[in-house]
GUTOR-983690 format. One record per atom (N, C-alpha, C): x, y, z; residue in one letter; residue number from 1; atom name. Coordinates in Angstrom, 1 decimal. Layout:
BEGIN
xx;yy;zz;rest;nr;atom
X;Y;Z;a;NUM;CA;
...
//
This chain:
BEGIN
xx;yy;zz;rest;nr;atom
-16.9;-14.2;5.1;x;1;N;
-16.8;-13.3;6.2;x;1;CA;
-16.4;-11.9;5.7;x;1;C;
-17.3;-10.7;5.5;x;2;N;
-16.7;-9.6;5.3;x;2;CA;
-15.8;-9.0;6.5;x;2;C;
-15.2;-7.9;6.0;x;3;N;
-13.9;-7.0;6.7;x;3;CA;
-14.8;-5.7;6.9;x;3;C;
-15.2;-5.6;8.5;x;4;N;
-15.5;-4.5;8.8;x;4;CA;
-14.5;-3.5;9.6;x;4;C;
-14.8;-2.1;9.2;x;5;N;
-14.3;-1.1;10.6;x;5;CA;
-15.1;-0.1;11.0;x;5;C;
-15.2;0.4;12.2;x;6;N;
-16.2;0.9;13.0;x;6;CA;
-15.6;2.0;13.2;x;6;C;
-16.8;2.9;13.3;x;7;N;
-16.6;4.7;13.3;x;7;CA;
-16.6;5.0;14.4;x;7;C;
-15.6;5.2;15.6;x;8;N;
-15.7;5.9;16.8;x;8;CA;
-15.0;4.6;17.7;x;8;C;
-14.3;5.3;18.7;x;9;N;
-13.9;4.2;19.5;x;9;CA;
-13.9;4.6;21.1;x;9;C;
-15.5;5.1;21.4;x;10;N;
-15.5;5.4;22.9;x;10;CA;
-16.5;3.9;23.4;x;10;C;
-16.9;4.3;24.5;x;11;N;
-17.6;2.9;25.1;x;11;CA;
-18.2;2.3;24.5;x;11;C;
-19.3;2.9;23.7;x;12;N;
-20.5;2.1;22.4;x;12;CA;
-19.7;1.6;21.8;x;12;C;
-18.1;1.7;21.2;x;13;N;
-17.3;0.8;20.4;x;13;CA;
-17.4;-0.5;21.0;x;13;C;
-17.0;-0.1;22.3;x;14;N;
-16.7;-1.8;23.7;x;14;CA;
-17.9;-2.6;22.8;x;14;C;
-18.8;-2.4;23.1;x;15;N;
-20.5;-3.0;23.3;x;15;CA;
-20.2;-3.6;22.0;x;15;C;
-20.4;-2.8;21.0;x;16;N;
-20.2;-2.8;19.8;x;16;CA;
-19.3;-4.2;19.1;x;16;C;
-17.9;-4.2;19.5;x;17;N;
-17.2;-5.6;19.3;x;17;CA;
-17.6;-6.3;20.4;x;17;C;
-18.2;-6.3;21.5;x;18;N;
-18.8;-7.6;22.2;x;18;CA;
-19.5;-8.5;21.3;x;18;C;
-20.7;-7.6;20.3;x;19;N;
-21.6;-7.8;19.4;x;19;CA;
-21.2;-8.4;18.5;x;19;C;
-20.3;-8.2;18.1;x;20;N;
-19.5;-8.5;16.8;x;20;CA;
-19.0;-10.1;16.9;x;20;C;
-18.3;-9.7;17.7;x;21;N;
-17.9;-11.2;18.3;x;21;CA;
-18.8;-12.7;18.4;x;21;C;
-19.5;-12.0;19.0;x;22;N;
-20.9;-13.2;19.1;x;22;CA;
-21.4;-14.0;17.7;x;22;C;
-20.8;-13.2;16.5;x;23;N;
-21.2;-13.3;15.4;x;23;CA;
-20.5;-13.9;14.4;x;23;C;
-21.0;-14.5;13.2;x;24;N;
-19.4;-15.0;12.1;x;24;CA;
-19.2;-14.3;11.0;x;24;C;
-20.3;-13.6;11.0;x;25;N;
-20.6;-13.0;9.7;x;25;CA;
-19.6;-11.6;9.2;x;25;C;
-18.6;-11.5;10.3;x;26;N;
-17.6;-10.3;10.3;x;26;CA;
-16.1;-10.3;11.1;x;26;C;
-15.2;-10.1;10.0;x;27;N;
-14.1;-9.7;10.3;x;27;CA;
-13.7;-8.1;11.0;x;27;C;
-13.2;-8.3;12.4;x;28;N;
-13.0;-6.6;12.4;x;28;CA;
-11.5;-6.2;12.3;x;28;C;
-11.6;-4.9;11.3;x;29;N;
-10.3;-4.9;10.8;x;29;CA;
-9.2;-3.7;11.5;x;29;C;
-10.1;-2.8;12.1;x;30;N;
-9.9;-1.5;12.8;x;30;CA;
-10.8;-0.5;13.3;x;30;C;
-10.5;0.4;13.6;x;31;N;
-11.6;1.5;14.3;x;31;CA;
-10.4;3.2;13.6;x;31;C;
-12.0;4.1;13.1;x;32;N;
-12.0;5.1;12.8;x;32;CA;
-12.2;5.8;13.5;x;32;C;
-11.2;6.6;14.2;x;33;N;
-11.2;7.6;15.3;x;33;CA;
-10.4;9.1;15.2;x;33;C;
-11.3;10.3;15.2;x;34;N;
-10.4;11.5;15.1;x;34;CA;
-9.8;11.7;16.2;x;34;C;
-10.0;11.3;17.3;x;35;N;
-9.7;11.9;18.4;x;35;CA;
-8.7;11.1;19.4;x;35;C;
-8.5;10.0;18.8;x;36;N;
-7.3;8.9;19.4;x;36;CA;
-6.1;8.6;18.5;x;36;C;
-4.7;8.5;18.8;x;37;N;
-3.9;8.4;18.3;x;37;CA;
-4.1;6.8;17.2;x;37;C;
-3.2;7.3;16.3;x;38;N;
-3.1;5.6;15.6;x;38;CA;
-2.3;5.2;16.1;x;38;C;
-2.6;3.6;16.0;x;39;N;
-2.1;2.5;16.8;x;39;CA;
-2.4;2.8;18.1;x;39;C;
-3.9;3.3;18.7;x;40;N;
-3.8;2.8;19.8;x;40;CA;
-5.1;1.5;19.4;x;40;C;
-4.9;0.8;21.0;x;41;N;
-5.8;-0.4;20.5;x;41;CA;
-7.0;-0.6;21.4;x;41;C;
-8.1;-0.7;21.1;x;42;N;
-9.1;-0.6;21.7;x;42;CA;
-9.9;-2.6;21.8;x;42;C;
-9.7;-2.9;23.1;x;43;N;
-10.1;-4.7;23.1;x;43;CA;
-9.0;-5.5;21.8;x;43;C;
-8.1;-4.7;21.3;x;44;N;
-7.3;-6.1;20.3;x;44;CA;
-7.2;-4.9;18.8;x;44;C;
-7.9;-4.1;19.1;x;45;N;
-8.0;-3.7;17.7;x;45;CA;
-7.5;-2.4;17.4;x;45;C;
-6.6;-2.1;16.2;x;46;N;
-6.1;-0.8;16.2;x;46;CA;
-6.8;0.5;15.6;x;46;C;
-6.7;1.9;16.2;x;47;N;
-7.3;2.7;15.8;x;47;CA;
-6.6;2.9;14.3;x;47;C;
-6.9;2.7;13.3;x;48;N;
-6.1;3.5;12.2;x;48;CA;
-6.2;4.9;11.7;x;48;C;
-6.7;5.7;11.8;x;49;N;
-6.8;6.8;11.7;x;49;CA;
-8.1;7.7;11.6;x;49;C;
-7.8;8.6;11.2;x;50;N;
-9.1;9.8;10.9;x;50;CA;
-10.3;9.5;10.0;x;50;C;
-11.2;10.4;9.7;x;51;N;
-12.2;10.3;8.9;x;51;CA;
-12.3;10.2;7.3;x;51;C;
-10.8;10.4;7.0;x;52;N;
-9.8;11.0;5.6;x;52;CA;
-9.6;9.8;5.3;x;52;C;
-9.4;8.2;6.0;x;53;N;
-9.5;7.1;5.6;x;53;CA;
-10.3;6.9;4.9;x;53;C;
-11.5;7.2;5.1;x;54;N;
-13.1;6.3;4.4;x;54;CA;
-13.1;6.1;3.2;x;54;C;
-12.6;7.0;2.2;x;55;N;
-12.0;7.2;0.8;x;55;CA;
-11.9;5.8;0.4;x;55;C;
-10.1;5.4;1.3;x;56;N;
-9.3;4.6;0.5;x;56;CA;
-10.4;3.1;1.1;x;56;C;
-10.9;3.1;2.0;x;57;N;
-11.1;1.9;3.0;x;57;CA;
-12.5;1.6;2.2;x;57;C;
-13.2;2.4;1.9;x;58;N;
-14.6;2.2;1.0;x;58;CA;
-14.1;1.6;-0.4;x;58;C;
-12.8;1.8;-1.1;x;59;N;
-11.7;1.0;-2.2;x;59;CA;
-11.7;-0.4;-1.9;x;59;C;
-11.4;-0.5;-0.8;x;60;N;
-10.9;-1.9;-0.3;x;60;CA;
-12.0;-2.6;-0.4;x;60;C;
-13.3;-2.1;0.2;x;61;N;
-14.7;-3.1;-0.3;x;61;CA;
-15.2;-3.1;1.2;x;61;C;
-14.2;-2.5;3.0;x;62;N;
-14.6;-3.0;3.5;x;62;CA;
-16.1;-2.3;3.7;x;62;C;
-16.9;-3.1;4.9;x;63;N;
-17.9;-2.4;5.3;x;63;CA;
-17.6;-1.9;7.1;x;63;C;
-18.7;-1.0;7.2;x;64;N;
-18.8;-0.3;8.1;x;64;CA;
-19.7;-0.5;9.3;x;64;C;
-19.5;0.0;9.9;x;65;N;
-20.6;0.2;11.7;x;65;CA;
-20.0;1.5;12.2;x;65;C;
-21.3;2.0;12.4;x;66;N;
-20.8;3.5;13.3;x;66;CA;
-21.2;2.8;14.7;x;66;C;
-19.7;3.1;15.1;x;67;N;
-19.8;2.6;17.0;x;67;CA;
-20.1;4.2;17.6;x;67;C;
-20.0;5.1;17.5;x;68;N;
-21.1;6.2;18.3;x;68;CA;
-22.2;6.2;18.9;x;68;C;
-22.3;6.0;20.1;x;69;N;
-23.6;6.5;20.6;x;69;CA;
-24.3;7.5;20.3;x;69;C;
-25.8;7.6;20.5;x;70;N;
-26.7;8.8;20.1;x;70;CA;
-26.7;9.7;21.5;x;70;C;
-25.9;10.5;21.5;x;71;N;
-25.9;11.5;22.5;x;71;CA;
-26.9;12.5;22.9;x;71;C;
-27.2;12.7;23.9;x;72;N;
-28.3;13.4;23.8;x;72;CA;
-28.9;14.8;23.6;x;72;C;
-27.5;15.4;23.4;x;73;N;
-27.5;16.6;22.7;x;73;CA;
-27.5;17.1;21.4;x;73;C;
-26.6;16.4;20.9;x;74;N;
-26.2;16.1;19.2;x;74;CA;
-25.5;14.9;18.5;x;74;C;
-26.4;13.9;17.6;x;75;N;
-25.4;13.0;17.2;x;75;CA;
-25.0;12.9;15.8;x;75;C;
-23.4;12.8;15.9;x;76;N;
-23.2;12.8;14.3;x;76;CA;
-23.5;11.6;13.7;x;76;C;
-24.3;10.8;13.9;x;77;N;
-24.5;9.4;13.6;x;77;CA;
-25.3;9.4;12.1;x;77;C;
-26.0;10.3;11.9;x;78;N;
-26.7;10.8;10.8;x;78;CA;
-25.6;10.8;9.7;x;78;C;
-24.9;12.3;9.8;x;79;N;
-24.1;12.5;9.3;x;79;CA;
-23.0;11.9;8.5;x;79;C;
-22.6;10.7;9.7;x;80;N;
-21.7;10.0;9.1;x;80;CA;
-22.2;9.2;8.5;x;80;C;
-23.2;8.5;8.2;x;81;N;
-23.8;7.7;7.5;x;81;CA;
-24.2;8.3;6.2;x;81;C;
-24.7;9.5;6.1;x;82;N;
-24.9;10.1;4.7;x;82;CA;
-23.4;10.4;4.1;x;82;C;
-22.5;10.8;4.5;x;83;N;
-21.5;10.4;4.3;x;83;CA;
-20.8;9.1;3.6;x;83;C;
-20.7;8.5;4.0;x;84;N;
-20.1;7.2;3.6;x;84;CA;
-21.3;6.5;2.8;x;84;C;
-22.1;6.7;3.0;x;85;N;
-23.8;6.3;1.7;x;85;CA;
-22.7;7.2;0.2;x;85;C;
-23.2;8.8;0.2;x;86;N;
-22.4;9.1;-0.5;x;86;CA;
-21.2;8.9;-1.3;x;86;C;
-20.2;8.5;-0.6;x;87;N;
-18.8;8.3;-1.3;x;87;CA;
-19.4;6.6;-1.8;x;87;C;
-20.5;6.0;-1.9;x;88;N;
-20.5;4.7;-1.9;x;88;CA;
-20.7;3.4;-1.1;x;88;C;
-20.1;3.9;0.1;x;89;N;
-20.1;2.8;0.9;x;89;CA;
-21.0;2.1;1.7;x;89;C;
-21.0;0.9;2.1;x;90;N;
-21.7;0.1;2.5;x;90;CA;
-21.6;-0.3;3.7;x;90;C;
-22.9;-0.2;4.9;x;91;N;
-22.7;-0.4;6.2;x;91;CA;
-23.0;-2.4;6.5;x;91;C;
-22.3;-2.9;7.6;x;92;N;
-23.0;-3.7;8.4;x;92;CA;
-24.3;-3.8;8.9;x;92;C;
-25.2;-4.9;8.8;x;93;N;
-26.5;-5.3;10.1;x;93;CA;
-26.4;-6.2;10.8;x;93;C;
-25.8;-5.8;12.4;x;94;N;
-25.2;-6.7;13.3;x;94;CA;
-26.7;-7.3;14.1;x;94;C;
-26.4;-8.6;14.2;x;95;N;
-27.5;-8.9;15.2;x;95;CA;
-26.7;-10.0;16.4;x;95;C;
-26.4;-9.5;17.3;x;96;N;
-26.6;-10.4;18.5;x;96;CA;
-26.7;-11.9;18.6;x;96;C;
-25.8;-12.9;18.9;x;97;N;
-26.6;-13.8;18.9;x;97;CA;
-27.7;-14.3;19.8;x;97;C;
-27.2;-13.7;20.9;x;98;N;
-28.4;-13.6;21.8;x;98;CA;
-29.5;-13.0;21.7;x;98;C;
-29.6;-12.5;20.7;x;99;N;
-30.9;-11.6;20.6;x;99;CA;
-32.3;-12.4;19.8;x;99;C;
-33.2;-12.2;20.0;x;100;N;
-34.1;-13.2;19.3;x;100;CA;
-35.1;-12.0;18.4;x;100;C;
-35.2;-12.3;17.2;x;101;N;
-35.4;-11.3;16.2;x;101;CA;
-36.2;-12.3;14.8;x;101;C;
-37.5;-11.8;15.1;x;102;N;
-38.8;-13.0;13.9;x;102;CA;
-38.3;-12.9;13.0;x;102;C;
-38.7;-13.7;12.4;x;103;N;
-38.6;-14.0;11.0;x;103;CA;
-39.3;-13.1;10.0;x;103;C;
-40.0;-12.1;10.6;x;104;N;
-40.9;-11.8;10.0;x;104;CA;
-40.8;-9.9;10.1;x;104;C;
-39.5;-9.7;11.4;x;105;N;
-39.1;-8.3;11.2;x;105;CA;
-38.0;-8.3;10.6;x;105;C;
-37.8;-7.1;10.1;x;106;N;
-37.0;-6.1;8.9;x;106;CA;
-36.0;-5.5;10.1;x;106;C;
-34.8;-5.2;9.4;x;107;N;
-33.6;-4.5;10.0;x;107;CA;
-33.0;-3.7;8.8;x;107;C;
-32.9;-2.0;8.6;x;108;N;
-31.9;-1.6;8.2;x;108;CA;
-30.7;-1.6;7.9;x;108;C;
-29.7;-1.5;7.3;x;109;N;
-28.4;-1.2;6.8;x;109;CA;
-27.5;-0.4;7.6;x;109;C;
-26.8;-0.9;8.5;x;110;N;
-26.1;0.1;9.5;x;110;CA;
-26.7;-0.3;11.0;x;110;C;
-27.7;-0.8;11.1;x;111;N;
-28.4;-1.1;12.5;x;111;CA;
-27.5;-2.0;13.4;x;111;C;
-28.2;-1.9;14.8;x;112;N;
-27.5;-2.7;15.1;x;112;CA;
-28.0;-3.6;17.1;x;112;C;
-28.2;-5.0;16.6;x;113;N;
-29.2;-5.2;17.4;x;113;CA;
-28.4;-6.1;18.7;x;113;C;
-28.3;-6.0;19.6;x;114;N;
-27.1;-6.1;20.7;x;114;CA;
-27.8;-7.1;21.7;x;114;C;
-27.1;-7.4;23.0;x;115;N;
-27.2;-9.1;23.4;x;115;CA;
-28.5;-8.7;24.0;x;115;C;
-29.4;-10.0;23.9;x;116;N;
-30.6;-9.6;24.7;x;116;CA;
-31.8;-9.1;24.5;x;116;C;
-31.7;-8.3;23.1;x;117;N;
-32.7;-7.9;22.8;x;117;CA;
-33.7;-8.7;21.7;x;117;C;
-34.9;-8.1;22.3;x;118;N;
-36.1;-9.1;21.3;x;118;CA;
-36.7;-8.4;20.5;x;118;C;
-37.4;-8.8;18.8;x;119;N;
-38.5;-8.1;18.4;x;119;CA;
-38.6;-9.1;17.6;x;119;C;
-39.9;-8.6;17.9;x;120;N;
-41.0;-9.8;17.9;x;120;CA;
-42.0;-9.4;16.1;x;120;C;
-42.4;-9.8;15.9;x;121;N;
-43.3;-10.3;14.6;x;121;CA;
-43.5;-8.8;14.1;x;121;C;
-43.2;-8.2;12.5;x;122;N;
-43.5;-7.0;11.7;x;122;CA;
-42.9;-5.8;12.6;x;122;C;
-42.4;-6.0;13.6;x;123;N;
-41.4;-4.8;13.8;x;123;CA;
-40.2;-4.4;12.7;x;123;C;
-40.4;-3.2;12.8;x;124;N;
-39.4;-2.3;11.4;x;124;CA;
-38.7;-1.5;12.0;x;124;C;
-36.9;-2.2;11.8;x;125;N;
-36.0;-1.1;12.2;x;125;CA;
-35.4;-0.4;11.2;x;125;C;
-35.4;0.6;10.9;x;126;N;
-35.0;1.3;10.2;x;126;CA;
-33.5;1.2;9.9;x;126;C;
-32.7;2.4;9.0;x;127;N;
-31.2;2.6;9.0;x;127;CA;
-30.9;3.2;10.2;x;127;C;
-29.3;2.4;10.2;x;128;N;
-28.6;2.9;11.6;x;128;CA;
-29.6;3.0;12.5;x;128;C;
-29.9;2.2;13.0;x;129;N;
-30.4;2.3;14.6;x;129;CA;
-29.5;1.7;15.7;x;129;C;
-29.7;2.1;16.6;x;130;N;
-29.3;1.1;17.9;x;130;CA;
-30.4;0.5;18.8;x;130;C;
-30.4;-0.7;19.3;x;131;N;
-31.6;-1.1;19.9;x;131;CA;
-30.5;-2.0;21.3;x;131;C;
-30.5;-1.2;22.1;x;132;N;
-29.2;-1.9;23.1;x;132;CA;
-30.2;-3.2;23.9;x;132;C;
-29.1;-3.2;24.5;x;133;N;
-28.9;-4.6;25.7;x;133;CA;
-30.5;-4.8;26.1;x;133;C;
-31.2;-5.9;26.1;x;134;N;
-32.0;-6.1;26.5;x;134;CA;
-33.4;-5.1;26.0;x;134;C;
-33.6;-5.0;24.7;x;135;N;
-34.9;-3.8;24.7;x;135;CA;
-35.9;-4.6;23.9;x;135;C;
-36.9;-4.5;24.5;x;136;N;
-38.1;-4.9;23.6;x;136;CA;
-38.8;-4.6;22.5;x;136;C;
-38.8;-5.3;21.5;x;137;N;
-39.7;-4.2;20.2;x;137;CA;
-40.8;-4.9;20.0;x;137;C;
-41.5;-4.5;20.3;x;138;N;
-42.5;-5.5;20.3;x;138;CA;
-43.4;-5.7;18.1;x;138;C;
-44.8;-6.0;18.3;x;139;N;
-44.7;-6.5;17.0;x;139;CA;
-45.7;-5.0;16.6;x;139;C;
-45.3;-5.3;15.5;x;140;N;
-45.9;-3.8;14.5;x;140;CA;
-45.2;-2.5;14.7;x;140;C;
-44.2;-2.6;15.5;x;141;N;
-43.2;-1.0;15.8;x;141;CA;
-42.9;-1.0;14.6;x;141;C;
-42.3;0.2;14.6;x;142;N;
-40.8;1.1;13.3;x;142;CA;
-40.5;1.9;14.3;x;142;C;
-39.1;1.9;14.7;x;143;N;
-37.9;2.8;14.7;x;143;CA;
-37.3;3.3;13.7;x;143;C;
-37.9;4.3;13.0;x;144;N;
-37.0;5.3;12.0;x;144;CA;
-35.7;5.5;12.0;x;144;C;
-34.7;5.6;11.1;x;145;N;
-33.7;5.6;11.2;x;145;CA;
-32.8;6.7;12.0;x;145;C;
-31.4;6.5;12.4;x;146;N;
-30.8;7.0;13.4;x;146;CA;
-31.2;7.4;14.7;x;146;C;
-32.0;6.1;15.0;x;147;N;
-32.4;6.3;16.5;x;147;CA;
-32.2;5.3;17.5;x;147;C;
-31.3;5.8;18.7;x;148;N;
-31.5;4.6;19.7;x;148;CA;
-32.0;4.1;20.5;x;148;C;
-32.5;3.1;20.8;x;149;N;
-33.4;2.6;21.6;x;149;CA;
-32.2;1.8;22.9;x;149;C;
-32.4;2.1;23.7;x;150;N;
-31.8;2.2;24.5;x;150;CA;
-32.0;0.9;25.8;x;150;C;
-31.1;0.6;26.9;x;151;N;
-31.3;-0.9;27.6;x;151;CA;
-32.5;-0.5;28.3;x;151;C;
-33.1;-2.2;28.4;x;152;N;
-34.7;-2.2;28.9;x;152;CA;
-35.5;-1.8;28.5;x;152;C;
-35.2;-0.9;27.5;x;153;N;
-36.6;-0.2;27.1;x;153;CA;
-37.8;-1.0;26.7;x;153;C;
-39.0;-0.9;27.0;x;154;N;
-40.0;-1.3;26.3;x;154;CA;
-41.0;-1.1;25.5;x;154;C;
-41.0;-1.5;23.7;x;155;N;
-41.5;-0.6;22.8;x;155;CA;
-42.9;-1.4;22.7;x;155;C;
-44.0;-1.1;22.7;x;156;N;
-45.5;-2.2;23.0;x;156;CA;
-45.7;-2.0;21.2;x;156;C;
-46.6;-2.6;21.8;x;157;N;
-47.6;-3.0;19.8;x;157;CA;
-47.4;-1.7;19.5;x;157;C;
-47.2;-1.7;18.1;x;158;N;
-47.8;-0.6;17.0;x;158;CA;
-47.4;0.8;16.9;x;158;C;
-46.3;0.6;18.2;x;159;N;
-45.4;2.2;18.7;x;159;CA;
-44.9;2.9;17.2;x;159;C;
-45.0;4.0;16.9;x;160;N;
-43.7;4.2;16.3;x;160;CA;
-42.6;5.5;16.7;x;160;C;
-41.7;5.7;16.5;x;161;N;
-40.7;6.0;17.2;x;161;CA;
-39.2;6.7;16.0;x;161;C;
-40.0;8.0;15.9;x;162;N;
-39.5;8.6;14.7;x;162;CA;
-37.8;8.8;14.7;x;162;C;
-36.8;9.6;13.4;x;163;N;
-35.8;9.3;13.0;x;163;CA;
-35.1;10.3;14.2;x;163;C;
-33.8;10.1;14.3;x;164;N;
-33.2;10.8;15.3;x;164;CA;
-33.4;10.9;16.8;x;164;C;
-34.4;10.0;17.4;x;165;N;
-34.8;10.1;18.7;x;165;CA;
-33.6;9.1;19.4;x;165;C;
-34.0;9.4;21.0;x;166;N;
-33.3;8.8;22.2;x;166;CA;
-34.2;8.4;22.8;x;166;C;
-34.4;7.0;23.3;x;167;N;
-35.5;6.8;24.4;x;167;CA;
-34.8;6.1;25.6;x;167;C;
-34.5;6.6;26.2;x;168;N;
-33.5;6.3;27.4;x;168;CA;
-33.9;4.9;28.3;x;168;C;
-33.0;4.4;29.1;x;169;N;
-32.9;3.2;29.5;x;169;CA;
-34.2;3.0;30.0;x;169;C;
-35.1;1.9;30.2;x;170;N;
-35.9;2.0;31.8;x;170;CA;
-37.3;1.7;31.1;x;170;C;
-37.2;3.2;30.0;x;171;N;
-38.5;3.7;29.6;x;171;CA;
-39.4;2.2;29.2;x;171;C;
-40.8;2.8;28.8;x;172;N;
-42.1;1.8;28.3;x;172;CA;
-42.8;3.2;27.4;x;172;C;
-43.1;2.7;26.2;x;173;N;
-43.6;3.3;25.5;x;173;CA;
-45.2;2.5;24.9;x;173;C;
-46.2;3.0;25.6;x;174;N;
-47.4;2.3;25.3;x;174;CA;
-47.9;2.4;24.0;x;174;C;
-48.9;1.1;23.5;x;175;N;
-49.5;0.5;22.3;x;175;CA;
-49.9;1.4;21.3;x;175;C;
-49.8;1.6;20.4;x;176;N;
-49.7;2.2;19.6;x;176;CA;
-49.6;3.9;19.5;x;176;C;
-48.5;4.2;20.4;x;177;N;
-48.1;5.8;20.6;x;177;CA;
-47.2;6.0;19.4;x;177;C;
-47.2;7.3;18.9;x;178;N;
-46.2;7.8;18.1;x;178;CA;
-45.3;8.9;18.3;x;178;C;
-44.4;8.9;18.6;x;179;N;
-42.9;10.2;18.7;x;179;CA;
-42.5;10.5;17.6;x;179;C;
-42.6;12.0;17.5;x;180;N;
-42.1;12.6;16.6;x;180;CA;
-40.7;12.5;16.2;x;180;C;
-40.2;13.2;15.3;x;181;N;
-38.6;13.0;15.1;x;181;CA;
-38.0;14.1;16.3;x;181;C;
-36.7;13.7;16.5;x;182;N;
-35.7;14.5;17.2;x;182;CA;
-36.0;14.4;18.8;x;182;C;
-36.5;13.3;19.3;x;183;N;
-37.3;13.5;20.9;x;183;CA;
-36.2;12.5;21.7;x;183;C;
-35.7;13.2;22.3;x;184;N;
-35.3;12.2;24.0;x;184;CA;
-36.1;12.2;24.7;x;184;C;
-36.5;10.9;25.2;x;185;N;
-37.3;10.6;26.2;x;185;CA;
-36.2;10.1;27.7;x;185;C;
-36.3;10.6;28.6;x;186;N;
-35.8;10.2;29.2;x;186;CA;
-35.6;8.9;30.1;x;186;C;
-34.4;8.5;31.2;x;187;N;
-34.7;7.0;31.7;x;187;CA;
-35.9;6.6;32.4;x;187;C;
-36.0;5.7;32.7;x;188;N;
-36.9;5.3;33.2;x;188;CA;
-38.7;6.2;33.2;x;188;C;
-39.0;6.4;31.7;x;189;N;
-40.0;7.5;32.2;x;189;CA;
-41.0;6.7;31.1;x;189;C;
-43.0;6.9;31.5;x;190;N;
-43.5;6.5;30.7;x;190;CA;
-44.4;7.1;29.6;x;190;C;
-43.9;6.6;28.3;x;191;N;
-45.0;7.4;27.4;x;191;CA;
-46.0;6.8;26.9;x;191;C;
-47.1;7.6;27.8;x;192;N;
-49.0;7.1;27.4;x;192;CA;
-49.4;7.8;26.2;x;192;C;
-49.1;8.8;25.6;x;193;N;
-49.7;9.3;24.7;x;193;CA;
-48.5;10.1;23.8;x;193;C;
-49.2;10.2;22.3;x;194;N;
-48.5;10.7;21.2;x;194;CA;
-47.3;12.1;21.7;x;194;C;
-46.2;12.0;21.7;x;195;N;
-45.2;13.0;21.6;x;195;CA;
-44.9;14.0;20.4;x;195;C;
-45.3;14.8;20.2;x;196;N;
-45.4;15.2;18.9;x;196;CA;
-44.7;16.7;18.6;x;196;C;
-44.0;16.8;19.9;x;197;N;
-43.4;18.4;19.7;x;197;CA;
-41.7;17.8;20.1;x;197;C;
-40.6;18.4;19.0;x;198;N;
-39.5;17.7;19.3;x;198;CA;
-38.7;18.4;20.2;x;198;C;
-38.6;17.6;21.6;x;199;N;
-38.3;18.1;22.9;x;199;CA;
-37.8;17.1;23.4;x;199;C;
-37.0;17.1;24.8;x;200;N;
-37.3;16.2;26.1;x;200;CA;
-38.0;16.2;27.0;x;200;C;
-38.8;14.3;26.8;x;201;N;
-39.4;14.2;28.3;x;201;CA;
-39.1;13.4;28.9;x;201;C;
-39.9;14.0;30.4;x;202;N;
-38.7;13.0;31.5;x;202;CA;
-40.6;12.9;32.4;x;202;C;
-40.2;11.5;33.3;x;203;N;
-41.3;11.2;34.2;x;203;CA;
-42.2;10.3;33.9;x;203;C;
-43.6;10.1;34.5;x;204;N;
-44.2;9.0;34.5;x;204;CA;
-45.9;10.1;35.2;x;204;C;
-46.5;10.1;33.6;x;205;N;
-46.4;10.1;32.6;x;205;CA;
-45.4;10.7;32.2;x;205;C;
-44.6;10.6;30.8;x;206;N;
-44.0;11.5;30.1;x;206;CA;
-44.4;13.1;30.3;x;206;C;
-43.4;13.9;30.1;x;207;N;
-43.7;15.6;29.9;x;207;CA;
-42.7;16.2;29.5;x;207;C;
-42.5;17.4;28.8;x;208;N;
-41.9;18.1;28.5;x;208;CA;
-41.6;19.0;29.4;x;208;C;
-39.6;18.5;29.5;x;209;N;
-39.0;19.7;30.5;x;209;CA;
-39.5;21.1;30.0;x;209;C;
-39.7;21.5;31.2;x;210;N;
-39.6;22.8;31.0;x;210;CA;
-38.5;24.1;31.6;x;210;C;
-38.0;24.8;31.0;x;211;N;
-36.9;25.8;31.0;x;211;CA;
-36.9;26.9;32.1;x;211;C;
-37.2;27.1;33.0;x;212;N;
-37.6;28.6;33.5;x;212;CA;
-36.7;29.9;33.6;x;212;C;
//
């Protein structure tokens, strides 16, 4: 059983040790938070400090999980991951036990696949992703890395679904469509055809807000 601790301790942390829990393959040892005092405790577990830890804590051997959500304005989730890549260190790949995941798809380093969700035969998840509660990947996807795929979603055959994106709850992303990097798609909305300009869309079809 490795010693993990997880970057960030707002709700996606919650979810996060639900996940964990489910699982044997990890000890959780604390949570990295700039913005919460130390020793406070989040589900059992204490915050130890700032980002100034990763140094000594990447020493210790443990490994990591960024608990951050991909927000949909800006996420440091990138960031922190080239980060701690850099100094050396080495992330978690959490899988759900509820989650049913082929024998025959791939999961990046830092991912993280939560209760519920399915992917099914040659789906490719990249680094750091998130694939929340209940989301479909169907077979032949890639989710590029730092991207979350979000609850319910539906990813069909042969999607792909470039690095840094958000595809919000609800959505369906039809058979072999492709999204560019940097795209929120919003909840419940559907994308029939290639997204290729890095924006948000919302609706059914898909479209790009527009600003007036």
């Amino acid at each position: 059983m490795k010693n993990l601790v997880l970057i960030g301790g707002g709700g996606h942390c919650k979810s996060c040790i639900e996940v964990v829990h489910s699982t044997t393959a990890y000890k959780i040892i604390g949570i990295v938070d700039s913005t919460l005092p130390v020793g406070t405790h989040i589900m059992g577990y204490p915050v130890l400090g700032d980002d100034t830890l990763i140094p000594s804590l990447i020493q210790q051997d443990y490994v990591f999980l960024i608990s951050i959500g991909k927000l949909n304005t800006f996420s440091p989730r990138q960031k922190i991951f080239d980060t701690i890549k850099g100094l050396g260190g080495a992330f978690a790949t959490i899988i759900a036990s509820t989650a049913y995941v082929s024998s025959h798809a791939t999961i990046g380093e830092g991912s993280i696949i939560m209760h519920g969700a399915f992917l099914n035969v040659d789906a490719v998840i990249e680094q750091n992703c998130i694939i929340n509660t209940r989301a479909i990947i169907e077979h032949d996807t890639r989710v590029k890395s730092h991207s979350h795929i979000s609850t319910h979603v539906v990813l069909n055959g042969g999607v792909e679904i470039g690095s840094d994106c958000f595809i919000g709850s609800g959505s369906v992303v039809l058979h072999k469509t492709k999204i560019a990097d940097n795209v929120i798609v919003g909840s419940h909305s559907t994308v029939v055809k290639d997204l290729l300009e890095a924006t948000t869309y919302v609706g059914t079809p898909a479209k790009p807000i527009i600003n007036n």
